[in-house]
C-alpha positions in Angstrom: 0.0 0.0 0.0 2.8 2.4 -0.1 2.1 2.9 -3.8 -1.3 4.8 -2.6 -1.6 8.2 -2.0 -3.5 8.9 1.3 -6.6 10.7 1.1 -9.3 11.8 2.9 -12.5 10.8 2.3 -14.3 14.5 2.7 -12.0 14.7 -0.5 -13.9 12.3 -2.3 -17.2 13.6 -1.4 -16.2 17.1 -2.8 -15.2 14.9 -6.3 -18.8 13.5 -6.1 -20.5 16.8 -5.3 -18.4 18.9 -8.0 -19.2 16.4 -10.3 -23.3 16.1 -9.4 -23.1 20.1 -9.9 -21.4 20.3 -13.3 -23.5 17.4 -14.4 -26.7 19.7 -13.4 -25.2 22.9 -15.2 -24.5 20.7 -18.7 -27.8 19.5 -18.2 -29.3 23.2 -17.6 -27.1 24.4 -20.6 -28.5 22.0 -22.7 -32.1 22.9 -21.9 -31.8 26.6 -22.2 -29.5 26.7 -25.0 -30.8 24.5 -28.4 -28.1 22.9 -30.5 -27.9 25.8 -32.9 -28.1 23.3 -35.8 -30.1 23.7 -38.9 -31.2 21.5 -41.9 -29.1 18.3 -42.5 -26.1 19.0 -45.0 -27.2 18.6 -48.6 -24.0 18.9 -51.2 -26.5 20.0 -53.8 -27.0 23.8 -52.0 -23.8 25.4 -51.6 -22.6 27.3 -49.4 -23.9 24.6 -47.0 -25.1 26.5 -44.2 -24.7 24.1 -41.5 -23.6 24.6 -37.8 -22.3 21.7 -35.7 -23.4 21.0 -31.6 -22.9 23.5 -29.4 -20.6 20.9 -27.6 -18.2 21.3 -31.0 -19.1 24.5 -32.5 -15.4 25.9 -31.6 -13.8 23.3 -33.6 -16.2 24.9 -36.6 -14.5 28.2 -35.5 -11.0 27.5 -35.6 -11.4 25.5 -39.1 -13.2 28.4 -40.3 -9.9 30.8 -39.9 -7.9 28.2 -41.9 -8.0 24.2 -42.5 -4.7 23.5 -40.8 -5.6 24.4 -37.3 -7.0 21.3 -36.6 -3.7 20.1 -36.1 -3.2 22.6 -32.7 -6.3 20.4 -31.6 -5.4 17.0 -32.7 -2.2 17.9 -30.5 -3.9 19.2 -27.5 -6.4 15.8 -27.4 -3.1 13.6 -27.9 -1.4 15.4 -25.2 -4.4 15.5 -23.1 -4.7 12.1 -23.4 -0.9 11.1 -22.6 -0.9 12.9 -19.2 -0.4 10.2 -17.3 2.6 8.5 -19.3 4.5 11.3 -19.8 8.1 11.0 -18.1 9.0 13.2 -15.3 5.4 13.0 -13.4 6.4 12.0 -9.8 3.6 10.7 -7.5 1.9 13.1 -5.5 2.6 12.3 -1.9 -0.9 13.8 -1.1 -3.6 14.9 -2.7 -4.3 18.3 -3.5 -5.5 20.7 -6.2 -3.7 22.6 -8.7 -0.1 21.3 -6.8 2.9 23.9 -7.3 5.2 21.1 -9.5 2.6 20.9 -11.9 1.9 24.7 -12.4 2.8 24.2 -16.4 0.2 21.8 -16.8 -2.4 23.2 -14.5 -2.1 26.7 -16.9 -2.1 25.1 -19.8 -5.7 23.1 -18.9 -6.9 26.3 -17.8 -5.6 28.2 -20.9 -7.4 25.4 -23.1 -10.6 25.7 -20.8 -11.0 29.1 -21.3 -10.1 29.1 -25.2 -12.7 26.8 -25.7 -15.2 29.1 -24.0 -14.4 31.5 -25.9 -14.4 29.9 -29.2 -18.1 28.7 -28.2 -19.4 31.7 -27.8 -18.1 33.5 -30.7 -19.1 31.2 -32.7 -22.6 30.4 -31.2 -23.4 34.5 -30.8 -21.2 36.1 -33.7 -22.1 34.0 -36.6 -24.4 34.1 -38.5 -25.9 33.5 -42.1 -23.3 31.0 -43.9 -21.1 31.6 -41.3 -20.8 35.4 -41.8 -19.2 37.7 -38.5 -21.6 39.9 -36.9 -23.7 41.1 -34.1 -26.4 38.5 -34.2 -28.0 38.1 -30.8 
């Protein structure tokens, strides 16, 4: 057992109850805020004037400034998703958030977090008509 980090388990009822309280606010989102999608693509009327879900509507943003930035994404999902087998990463010896010797990647989740926001609601409240720029809300 000396493997383990020690915890607390007031610590795991915080996980629980932050992730009961998110769960609620996607859920509200989702109600209050309609998938901003219109008719099914058709290749036969162009320019195609589809939006995707509001979940991935900032991917349609960045690919709308040019068709290589999906590559800064792939990236980010690959690193994302490599966390945990990346050399260097010492075990904690207790749990804690947002720990000082992982400041880099603490800022760069943030950084992401709050790109995507932004990205979301550009592209949910600024476009408009095949994907034109403007105030449209």
């Amino acid at each position: 057992m000396k493997n383990f980090v020690k915890s607390d388990p007031v610590f795991f009822r915080l996980i629980k109850q932050s992730m009961a309280a998110i769960l609620l606010v996607v859920v509200m989102f989702s109600a209050l805020f309609p998938a901003p999608l219109l008719d099914p693509a058709d290749v036969s009327r162009v320019p195609n004037p589809s939006r995707a879900a509001w979940f991935l509507i900032w991917t349609q943003e960045v690919v709308s400034y040019t068709k290589y930035a999906i590559y800064p994404i792939i990236f980010l999902g690959i690193l994302f998703c490599a966390l945990p087998w990346l050399p260097n990463v010492s075990p904690s010896e207790q749990a804690q958030w947002f720990p000082a010797d992982q400041k880099p990647i603490n800022w760069l989740t943030v950084l992401t977090f709050l790109a995507i926001i932004g990205l979301t609601a550009v592209a949910f409240y600024f476009r408009g008509e095949n994907w034109s720029f403007g105030w449209f809300f």
